[in-house]
PDB file of N, CA, C and O in Angstrom:
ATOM      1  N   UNK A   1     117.255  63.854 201.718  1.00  0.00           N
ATOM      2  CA  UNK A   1     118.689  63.854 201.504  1.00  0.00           C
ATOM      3  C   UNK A   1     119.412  64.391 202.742  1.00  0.00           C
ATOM      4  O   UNK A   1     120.575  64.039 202.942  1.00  0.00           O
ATOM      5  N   UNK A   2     118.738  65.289 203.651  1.00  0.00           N
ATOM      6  CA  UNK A   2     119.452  65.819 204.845  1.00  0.00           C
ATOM      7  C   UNK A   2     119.640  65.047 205.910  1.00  0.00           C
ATOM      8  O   UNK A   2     120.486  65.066 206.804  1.00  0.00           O
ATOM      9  N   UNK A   3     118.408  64.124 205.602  1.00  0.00           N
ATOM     10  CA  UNK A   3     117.938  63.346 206.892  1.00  0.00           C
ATOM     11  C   UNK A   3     119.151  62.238 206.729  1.00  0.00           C
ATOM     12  O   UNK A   3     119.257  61.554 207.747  1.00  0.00           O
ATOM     13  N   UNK A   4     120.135  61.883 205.636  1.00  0.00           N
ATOM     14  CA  UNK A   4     120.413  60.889 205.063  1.00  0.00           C
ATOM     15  C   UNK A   4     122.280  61.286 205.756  1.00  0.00           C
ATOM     16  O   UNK A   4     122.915  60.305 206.144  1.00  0.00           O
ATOM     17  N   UNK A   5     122.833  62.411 205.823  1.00  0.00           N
ATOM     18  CA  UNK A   5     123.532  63.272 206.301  1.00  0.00           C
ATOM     19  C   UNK A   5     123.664  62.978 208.040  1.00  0.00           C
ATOM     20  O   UNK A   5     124.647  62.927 208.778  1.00  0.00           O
ATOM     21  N   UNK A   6     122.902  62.895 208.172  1.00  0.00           N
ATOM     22  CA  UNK A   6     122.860  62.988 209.838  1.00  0.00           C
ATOM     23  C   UNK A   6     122.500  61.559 210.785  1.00  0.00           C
ATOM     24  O   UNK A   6     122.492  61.353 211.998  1.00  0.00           O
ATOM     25  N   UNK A   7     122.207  60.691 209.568  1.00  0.00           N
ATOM     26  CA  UNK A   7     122.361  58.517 210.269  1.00  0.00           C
ATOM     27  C   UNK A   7     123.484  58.749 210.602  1.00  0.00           C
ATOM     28  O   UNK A   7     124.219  59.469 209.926  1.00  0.00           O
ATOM     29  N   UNK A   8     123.845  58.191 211.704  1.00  0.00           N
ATOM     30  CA  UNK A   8     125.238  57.702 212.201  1.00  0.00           C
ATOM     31  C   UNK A   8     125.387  56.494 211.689  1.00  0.00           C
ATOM     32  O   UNK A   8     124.905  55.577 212.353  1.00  0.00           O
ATOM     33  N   UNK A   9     126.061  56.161 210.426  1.00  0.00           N
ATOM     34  CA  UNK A   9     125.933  55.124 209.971  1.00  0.00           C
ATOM     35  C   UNK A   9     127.339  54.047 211.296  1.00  0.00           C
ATOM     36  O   UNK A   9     127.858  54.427 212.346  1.00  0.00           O
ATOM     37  N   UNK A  10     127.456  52.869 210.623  1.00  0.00           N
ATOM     38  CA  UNK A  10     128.467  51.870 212.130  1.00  0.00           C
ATOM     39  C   UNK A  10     129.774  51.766 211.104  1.00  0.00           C
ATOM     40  O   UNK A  10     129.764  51.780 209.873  1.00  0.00           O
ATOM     41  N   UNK A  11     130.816  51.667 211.945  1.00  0.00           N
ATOM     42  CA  UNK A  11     131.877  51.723 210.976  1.00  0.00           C
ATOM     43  C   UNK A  11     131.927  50.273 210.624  1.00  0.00           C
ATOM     44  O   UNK A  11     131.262  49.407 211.193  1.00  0.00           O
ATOM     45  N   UNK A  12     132.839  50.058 209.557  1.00  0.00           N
ATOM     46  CA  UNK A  12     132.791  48.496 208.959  1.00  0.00           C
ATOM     47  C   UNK A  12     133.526  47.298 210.119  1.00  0.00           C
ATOM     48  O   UNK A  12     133.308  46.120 209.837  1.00  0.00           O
ATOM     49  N   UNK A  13     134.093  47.487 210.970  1.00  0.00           N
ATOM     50  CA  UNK A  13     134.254  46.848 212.095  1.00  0.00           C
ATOM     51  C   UNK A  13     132.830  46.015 212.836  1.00  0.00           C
ATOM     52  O   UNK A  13     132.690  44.792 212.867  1.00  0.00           O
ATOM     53  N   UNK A  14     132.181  46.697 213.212  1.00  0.00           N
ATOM     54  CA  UNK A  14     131.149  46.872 213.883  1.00  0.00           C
ATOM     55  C   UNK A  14     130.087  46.134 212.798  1.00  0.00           C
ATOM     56  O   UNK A  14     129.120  45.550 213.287  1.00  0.00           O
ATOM     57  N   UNK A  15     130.288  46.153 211.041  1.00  0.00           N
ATOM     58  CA  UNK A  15     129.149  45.768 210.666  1.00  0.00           C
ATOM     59  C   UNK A  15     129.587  44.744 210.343  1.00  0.00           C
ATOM     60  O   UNK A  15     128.737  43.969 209.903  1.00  0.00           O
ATOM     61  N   UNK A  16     130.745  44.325 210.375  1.00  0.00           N
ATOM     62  CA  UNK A  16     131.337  42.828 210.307  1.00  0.00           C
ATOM     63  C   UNK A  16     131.285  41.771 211.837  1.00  0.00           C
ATOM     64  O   UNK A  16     131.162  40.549 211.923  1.00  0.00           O
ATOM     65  N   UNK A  17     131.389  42.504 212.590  1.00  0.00           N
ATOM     66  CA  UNK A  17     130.819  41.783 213.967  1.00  0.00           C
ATOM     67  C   UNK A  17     129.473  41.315 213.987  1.00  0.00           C
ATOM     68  O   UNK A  17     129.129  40.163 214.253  1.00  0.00           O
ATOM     69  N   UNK A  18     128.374  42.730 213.547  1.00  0.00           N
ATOM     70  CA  UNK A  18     126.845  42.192 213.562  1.00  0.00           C
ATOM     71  C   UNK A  18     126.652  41.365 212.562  1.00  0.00           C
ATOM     72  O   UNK A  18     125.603  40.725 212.508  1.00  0.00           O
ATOM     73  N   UNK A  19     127.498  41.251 211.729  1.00  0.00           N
ATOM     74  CA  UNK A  19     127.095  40.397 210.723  1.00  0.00           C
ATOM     75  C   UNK A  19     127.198  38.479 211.469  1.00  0.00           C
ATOM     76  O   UNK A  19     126.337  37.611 211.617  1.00  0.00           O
ATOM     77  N   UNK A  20     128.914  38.536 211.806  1.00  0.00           N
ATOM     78  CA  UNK A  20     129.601  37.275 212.425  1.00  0.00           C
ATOM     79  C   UNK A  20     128.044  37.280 213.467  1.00  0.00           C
ATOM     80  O   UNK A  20     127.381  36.296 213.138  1.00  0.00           O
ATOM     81  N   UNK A  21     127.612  37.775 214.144  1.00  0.00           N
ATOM     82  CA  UNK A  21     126.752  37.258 214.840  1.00  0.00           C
ATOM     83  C   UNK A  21     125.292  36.601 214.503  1.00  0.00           C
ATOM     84  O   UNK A  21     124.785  35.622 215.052  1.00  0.00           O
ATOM     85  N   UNK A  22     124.619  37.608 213.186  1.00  0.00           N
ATOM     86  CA  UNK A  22     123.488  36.927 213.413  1.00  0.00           C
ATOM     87  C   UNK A  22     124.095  36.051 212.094  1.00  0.00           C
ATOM     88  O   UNK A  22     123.110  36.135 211.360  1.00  0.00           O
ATOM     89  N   UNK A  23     124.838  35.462 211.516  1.00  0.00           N
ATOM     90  CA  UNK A  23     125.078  34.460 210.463  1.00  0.00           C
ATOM     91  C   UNK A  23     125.086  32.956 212.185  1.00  0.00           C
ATOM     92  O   UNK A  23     124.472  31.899 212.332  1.00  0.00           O
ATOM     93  N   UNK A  24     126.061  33.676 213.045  1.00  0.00           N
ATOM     94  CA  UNK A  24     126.586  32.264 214.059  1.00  0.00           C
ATOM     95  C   UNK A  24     124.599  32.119 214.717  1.00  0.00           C
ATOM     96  O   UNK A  24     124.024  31.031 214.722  1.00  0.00           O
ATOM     97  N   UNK A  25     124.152  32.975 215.023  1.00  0.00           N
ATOM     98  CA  UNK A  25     123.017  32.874 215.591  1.00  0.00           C
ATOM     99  C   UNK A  25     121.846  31.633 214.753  1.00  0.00           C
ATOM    100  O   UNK A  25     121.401  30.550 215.129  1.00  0.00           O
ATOM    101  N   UNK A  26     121.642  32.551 213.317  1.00  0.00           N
ATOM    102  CA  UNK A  26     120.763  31.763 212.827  1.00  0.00           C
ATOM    103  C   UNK A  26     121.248  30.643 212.229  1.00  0.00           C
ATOM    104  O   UNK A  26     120.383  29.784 212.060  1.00  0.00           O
ATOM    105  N   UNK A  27     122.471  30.328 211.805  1.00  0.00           N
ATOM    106  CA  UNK A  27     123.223  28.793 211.650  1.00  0.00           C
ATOM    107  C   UNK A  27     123.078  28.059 213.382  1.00  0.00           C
ATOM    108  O   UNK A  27     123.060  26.828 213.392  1.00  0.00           O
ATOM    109  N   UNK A  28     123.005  28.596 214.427  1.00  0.00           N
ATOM    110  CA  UNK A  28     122.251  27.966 215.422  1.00  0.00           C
ATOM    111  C   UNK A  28     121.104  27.660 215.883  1.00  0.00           C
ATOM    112  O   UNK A  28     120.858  26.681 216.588  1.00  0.00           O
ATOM    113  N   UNK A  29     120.175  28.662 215.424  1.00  0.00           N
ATOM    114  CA  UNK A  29     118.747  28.823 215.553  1.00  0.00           C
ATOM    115  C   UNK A  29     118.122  27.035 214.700  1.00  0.00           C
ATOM    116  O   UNK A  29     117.117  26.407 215.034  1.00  0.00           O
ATOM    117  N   UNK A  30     119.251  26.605 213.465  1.00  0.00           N
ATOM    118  CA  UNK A  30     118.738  26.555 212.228  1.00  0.00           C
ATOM    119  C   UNK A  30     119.315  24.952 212.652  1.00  0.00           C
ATOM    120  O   UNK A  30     118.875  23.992 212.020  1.00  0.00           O
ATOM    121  N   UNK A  31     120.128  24.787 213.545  1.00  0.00           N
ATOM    122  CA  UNK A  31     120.797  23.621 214.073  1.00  0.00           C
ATOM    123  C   UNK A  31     119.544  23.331 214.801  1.00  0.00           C
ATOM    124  O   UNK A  31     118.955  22.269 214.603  1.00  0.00           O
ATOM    125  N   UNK A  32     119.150  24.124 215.546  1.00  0.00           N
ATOM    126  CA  UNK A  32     118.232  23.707 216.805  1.00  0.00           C
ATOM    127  C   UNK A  32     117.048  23.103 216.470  1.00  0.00           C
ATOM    128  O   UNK A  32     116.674  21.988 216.835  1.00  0.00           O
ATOM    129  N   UNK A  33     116.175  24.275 215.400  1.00  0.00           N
ATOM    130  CA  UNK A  33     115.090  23.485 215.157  1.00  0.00           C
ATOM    131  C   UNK A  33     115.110  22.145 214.467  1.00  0.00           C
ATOM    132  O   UNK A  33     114.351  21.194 214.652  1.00  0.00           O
ATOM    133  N   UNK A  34     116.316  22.278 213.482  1.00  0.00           N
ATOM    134  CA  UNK A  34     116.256  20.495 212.843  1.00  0.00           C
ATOM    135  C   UNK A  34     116.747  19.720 214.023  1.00  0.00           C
ATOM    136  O   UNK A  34     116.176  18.651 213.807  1.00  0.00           O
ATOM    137  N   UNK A  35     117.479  19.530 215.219  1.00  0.00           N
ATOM    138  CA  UNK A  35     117.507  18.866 215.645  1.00  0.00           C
ATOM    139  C   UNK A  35     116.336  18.648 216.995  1.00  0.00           C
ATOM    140  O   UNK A  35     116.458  17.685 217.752  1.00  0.00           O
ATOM    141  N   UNK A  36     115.427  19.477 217.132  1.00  0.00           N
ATOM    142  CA  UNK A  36     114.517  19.189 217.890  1.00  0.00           C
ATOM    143  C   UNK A  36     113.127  18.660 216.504  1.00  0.00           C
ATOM    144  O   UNK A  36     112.234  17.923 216.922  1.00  0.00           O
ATOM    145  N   UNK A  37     113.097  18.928 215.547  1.00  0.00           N
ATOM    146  CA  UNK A  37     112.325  18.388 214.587  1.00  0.00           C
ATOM    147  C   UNK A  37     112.802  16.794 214.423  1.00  0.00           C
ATOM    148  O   UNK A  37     111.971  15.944 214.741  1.00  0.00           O
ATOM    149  N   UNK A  38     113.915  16.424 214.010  1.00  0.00           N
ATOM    150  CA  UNK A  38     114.514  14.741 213.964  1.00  0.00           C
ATOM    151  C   UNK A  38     114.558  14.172 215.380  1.00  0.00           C
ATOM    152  O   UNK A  38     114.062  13.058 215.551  1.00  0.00           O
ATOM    153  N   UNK A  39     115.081  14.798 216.377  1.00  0.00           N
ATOM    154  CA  UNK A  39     114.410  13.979 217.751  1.00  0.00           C
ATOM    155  C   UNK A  39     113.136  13.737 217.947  1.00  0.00           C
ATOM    156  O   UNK A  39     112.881  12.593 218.322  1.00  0.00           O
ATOM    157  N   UNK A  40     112.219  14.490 217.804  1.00  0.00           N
ATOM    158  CA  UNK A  40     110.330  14.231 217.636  1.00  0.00           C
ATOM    159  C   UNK A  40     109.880  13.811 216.959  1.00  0.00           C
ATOM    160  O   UNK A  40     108.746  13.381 217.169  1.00  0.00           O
ATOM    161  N   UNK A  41     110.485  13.676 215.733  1.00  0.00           N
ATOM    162  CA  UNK A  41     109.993  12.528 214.536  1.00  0.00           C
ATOM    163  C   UNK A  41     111.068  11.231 215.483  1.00  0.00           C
ATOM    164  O   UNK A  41     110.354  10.787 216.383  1.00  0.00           O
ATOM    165  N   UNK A  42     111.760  10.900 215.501  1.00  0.00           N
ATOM    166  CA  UNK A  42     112.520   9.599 216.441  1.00  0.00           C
ATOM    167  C   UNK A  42     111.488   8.907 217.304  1.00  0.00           C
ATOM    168  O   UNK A  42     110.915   7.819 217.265  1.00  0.00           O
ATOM    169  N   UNK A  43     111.475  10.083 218.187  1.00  0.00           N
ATOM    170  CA  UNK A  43     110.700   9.989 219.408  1.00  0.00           C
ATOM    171  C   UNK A  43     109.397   9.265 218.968  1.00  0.00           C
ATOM    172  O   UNK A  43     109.256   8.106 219.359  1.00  0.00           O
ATOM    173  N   UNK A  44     108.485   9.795 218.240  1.00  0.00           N
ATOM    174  CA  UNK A  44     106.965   9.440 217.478  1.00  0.00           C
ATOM    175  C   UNK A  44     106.810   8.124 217.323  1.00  0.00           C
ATOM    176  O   UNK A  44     106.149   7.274 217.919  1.00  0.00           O
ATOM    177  N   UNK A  45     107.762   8.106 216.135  1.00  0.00           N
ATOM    178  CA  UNK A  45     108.274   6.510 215.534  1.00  0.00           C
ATOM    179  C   UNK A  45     108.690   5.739 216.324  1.00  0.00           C
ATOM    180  O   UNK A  45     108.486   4.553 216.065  1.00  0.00           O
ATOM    181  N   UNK A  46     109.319   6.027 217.400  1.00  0.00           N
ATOM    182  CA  UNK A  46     109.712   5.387 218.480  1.00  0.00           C
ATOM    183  C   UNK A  46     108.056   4.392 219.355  1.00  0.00           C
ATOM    184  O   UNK A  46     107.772   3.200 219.473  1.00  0.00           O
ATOM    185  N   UNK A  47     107.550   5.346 219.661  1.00  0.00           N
ATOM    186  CA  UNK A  47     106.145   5.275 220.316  1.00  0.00           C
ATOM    187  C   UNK A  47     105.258   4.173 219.371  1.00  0.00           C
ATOM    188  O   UNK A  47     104.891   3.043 219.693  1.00  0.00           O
ATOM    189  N   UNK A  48     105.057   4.850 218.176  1.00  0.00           N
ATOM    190  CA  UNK A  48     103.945   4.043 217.676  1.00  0.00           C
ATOM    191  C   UNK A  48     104.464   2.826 216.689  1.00  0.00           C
ATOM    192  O   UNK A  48     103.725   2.342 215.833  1.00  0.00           O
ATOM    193  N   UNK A  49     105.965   2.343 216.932  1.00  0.00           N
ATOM    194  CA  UNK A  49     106.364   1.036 217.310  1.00  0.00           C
ATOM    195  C   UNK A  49     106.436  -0.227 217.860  1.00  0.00           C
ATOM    196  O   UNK A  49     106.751  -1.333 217.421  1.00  0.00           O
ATOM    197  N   UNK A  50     106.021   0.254 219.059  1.00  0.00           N
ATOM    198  CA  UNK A  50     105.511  -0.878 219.853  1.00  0.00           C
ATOM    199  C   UNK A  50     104.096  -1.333 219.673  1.00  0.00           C
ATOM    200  O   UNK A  50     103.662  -2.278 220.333  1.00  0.00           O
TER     201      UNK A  50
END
């Protein structure tokens, strides 16, 4: 309970920023891999087409 006293917890500014970030991050992360997953399936299908 003492130890609990003495976190510097972040003020709500700050936890609304880290938040805006990793939501924009992994909605990018989450862009990236599906679109490098549907270009390499393209790509594949592309190949063993001919």
């Amino acid at each position: 309970r003492d130890e609990m006293r003495q976190v510097a917890w972040p003020s709500r500014p700050e936890v609304v920023n880290y938040t805006t970030i990793v939501v924009f991050v992994l909605v990018f992360m989450s862009l990236l891999i599906f679109g490098l997953g549907f270009g390499f399936s393209k790509f594949v299908t592309f190949l063993f087409q001919k």
